[in-house]
C-alpha positions as CSV (number, residue, x, y, z in Angstrom):
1,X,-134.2,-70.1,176.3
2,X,-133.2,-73.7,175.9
3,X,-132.9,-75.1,172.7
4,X,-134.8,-78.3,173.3
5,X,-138.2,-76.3,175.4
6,X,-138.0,-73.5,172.5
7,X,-139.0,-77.0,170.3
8,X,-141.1,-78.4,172.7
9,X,-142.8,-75.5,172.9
10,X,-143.2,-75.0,169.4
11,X,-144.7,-78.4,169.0
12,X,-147.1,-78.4,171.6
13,X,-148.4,-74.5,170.5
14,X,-148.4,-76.4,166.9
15,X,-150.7,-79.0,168.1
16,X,-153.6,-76.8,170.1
17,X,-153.9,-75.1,167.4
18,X,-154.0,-77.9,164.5
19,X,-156.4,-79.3,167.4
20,X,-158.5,-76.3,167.8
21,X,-159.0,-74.8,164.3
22,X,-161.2,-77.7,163.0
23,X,-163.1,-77.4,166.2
24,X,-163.7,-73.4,165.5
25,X,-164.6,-74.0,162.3
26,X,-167.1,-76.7,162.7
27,X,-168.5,-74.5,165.6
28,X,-169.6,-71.6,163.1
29,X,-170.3,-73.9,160.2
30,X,-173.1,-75.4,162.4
31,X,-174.3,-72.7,164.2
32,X,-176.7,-71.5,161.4
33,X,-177.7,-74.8,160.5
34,X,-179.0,-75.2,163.9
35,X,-180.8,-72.4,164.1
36,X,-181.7,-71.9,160.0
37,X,-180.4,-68.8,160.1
38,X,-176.9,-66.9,160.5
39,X,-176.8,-65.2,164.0
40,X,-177.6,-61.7,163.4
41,X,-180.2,-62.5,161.1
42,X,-184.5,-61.2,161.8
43,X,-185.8,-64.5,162.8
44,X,-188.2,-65.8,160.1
45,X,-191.7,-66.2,161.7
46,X,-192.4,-68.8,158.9
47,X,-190.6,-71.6,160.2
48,X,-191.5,-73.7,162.9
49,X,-190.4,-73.1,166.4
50,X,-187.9,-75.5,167.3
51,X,-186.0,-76.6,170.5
52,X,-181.8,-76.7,170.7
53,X,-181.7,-79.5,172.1
């Protein structure tokens, strides 16, 4: 492989996932605030029914 794509490529695999790992976490750090619960969780009948939206 060529010196120069081995660093592109390097880079740019670098970047997705510098780019994606805050968007992964933030997904399953808000997940069970939206809900009010951790998925997997019995569903509390004490709390209000709410919409996702």
């Amino acid at each position: 492989m060529h010196p120069e794509l081995r660093s592109f490529l390097a880079r740019f695999i670098g970047t997705v996932l510098l780019t994606l790992i805050p968007v992964i976490f933030m997904t399953f750090v808000s997940m069970p605030l939206s809900l009010n619960r951790h998925p997997g969780e019995p569903v509390r009948t004490d709390l209000p029914l709410r919409h996702m939206t």
